[in-house]
C-alpha positions as CSV (number, residue, x, y, z in Angstrom):
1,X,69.0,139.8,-36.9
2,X,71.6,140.1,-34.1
3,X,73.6,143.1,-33.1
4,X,76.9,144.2,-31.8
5,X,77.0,146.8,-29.2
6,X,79.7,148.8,-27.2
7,X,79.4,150.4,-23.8
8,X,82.1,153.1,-23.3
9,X,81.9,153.6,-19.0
10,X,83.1,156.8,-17.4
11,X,83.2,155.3,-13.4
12,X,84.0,157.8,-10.8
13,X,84.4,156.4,-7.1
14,X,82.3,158.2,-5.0
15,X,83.7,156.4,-2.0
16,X,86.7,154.6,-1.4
17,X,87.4,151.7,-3.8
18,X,88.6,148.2,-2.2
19,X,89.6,145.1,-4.1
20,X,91.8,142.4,-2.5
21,X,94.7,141.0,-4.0
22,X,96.5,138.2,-2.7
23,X,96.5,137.1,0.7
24,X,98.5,138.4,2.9
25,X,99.5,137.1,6.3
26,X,99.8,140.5,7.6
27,X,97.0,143.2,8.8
28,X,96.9,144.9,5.6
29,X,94.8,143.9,3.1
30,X,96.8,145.3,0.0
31,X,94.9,146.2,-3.3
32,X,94.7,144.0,-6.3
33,X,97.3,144.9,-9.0
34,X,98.7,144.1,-12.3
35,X,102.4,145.0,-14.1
36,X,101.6,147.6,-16.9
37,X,104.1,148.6,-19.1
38,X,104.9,152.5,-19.6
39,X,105.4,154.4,-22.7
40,X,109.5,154.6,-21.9
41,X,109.7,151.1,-21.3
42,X,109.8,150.2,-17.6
43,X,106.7,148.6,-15.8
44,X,104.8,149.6,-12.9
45,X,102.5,147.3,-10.8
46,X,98.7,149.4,-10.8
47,X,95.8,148.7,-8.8
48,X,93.1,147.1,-11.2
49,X,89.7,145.9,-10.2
50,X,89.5,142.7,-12.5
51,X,87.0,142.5,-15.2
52,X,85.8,139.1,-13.5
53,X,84.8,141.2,-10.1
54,X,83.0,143.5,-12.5
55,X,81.5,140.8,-14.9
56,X,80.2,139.4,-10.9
57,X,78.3,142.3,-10.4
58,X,76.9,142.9,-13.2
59,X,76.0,139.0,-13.5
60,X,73.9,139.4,-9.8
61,X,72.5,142.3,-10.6
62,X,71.4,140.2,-14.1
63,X,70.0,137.3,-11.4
64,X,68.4,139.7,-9.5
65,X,66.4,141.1,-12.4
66,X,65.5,137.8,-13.9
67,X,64.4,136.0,-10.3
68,X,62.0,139.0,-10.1
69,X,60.4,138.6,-13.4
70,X,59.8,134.7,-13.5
71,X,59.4,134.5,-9.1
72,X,61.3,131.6,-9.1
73,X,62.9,131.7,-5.3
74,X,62.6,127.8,-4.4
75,X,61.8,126.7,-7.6
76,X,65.3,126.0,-8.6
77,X,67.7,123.3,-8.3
78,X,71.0,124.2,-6.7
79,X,73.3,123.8,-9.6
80,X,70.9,125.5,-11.6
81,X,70.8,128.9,-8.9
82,X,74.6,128.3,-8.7
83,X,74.8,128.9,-12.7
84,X,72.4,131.9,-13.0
85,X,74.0,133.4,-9.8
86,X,77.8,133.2,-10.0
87,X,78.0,130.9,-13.0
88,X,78.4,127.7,-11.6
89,X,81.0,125.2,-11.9
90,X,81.8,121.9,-15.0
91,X,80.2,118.8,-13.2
92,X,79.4,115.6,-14.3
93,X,75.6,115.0,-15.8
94,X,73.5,111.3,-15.9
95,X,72.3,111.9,-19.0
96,X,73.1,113.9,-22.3
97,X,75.0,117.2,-21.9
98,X,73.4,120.1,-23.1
99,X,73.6,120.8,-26.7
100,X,72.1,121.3,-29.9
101,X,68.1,122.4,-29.8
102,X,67.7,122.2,-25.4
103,X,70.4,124.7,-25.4
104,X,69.2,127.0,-28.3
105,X,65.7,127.4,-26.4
106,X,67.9,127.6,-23.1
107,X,69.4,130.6,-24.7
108,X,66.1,132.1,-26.4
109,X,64.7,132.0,-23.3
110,X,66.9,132.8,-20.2
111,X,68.9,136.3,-21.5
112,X,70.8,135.6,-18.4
113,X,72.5,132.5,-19.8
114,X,72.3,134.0,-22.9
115,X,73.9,137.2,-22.2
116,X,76.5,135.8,-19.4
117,X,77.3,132.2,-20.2
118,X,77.8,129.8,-17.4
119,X,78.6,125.8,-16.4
120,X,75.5,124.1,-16.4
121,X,73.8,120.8,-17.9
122,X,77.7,119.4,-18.1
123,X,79.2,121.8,-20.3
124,X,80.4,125.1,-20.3
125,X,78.0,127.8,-21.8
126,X,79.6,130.9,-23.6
127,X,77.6,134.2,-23.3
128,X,77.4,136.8,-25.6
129,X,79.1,139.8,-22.9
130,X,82.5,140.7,-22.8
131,X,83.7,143.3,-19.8
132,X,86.6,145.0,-19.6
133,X,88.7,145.8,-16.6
134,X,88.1,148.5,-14.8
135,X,90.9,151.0,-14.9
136,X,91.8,153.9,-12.8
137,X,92.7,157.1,-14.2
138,X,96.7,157.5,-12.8
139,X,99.7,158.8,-13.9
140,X,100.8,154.9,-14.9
141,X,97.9,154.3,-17.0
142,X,96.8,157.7,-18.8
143,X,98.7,156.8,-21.6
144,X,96.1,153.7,-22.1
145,X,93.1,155.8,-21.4
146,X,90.4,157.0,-24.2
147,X,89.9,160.4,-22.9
148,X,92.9,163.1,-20.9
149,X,91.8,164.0,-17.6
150,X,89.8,167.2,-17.9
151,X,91.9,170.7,-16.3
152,X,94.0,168.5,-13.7
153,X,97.0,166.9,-13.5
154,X,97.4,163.4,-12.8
155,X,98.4,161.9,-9.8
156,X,100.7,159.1,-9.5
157,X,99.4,155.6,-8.1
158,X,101.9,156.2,-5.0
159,X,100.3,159.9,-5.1
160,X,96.4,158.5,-5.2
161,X,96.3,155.1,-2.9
162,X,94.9,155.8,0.5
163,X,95.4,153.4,3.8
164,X,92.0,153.2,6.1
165,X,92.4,152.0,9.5
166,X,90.1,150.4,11.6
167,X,90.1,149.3,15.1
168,X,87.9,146.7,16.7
169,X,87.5,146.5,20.5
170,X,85.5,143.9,22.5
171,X,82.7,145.6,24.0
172,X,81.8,142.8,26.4
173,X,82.6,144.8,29.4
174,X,80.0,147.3,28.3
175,X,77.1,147.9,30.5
176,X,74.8,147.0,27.5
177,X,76.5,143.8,27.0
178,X,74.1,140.9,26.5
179,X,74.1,138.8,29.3
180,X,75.7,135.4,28.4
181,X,75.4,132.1,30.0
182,X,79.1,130.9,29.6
183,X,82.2,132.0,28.5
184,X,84.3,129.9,26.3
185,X,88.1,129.2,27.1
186,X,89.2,130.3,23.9
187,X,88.2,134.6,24.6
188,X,88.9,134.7,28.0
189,X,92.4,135.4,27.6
190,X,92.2,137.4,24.1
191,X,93.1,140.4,23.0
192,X,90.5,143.1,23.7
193,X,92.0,145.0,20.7
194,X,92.2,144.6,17.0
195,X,93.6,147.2,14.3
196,X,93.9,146.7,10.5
197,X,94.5,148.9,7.3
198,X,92.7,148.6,4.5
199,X,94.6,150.1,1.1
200,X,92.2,151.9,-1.1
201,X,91.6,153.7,-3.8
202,X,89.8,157.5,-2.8
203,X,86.5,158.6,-3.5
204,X,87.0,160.9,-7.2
205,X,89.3,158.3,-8.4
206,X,88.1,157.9,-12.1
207,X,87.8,154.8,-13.9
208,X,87.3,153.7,-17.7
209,X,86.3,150.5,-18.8
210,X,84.0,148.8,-21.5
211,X,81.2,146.3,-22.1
212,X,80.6,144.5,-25.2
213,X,78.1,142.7,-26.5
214,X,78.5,140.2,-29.7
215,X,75.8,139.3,-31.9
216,X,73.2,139.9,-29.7
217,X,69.5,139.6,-30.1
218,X,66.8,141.8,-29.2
219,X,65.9,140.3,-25.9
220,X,69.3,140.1,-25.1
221,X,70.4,143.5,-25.7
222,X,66.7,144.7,-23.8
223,X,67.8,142.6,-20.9
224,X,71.3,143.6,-20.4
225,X,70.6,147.7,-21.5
226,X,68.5,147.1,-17.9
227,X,71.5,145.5,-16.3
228,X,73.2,148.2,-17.6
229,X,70.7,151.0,-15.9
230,X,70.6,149.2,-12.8
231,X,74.3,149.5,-12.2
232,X,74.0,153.1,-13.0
233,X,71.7,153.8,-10.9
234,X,72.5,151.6,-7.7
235,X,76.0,149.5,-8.9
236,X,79.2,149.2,-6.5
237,X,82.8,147.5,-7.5
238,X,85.6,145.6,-5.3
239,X,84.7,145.0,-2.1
240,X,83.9,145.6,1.1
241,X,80.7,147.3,0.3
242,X,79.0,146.6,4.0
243,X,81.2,149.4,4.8
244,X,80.7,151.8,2.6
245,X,83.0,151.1,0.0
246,X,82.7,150.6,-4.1
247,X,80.2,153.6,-4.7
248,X,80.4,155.0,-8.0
249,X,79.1,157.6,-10.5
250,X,78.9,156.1,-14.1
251,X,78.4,157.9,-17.3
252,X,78.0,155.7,-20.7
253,X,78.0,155.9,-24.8
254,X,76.2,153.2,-26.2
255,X,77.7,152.4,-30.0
256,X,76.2,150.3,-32.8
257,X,79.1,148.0,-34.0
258,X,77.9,145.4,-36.3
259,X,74.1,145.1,-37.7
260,X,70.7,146.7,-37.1
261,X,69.8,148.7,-34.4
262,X,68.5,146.5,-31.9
263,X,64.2,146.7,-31.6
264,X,62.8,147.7,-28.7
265,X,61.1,145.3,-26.6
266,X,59.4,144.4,-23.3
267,X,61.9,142.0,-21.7
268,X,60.0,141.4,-18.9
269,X,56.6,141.0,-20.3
270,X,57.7,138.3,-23.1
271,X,59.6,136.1,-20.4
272,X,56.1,136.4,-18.0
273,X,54.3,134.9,-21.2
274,X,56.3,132.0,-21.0
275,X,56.9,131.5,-17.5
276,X,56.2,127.7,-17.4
277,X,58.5,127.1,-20.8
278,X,61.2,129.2,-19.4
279,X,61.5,127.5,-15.7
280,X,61.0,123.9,-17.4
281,X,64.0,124.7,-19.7
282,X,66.2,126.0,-16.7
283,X,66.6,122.5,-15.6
284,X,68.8,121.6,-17.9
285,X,71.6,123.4,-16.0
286,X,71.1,120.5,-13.8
């Protein structure tokens, strides 16, 4: 039996929240955003993190999970890490794409596949997982969101985003300056100064948004309920986390959609009994 399961996510930034958008040929790196239409009518553009930067994270987290189970660093062809990892990309294959039985035991036994989908073994794989865009609590949206903002009013997108500035100086006149042995052409007359503004949204932003899976199976929904806890517990969205941003607080309700409650089960333990089966099978994302 399969089930169908919903993940209602309550996502509070705990730090400042970066996503690019498009490029910009300026210093500012402006935040991603998408037209939303308002209960009178008009439309406002709203920063958005996309629900393929979240799908990302929770897909390396997945990765991350499954590498440590079945130790397979090195083990792996490149298409096939490219597939597990980011999802891969449609190529061309020698021999048979992947279909019928090869992809069935692909699936029963690689919840990562099964769970996310991918391009591998010259097709594209659908995954059971659906995520949802992650949404920010602002005046322009609270007419989409599931629950009101508890005792406060709510600020306007113009009200909430945020500007961070940095500067970056060349240090090379330092005393602790490594010692080099030549300078190249191109620095010697640069700039020793560089400033640029970052647009964010603040730390206590709150964010909705949703994860679905369809007709999953046991070891599926064991898998990704992990996923799940792992991105509770250590998860970040947008960018720019080297610096501090995408740090979150999330809270969760877990609903049974469609057919039995899923049994518990030892993800983990029934991939390690069939380590060998599950790494000969992953080369058919080759």
């Amino acid at each position: 039996m399969t089930s169908t399961m919903r993940w209602q996510l309550d996502i509070t930034a705990v730090s400042a929240i970066s996503h690019r958008g498009e490029h910009s040929a300026t210093t500012t790196t402006l935040f991603r955003r998408e037209k939303i239409l308002q209960p009178n009518g008009s439309a406002a553009l709203v920063p958005i993190v996309s629900g393929n930067s979240f799908r990302g994270a929770l897909r390396r987290i997945g990765e991350e999970l499954l590498r440590d189970v079945l130790a397979y660093e090195g083990l792996l062809s490149l298409s096939a890490a490219h597939t597990l990892r980011n999802g891969g990309s449609l190529t061309k294959v020698t021999g048979e794409p992947l279909s019928g039985e090869r992809l069935h035991r692909l699936r029963t036994l690689n919840p990562q596949v099964s769970v996310f989908g991918g391009s591998g073994g010259g097709r594209m794989i659908d995954g059971c997982l659906r995520v949802g865009k992650v949404i920010p609590h602002v005046l322009e949206t609270d007419h989409l969101m599931s629950r009101p903002a508890p005792d406060r009013a709510v600020l306007s997108q113009f009200d909430t985003m945020a500007l961070e500035r940095y500067s970056r100086f060349d240090d090379s006149t330092d005393h602790d300056f490594p010692a080099v042995g030549r300078t190249d052409a191109a620095t010697v007359d640069g700039s020793s100064l560089m400033r640029y503004e970052i647009e964010t949204l603040p730390a206590g932003t709150r964010f909705e948004s949703f994860l679905r899976l369809d007709r999953a199976t046991d070891l599926d929904v064991a898998f990704f309920s992990d996923v799940v806890g792992r991105f509770v517990e250590s998860g970040t969205i947008g960018g720019r986390t080297a610096i501090g941003h995408g740090l979150v607080r999330t809270r969760f309700e877990r609903t049974l959609l469609a057919g039995d409650e899923p049994k518990e089960l030892d993800w983990r333990t029934h991939l390690r009994e069939r380590r060998d089966e599950a790494l000969e099978v992953m080369e058919a994302l080759t």
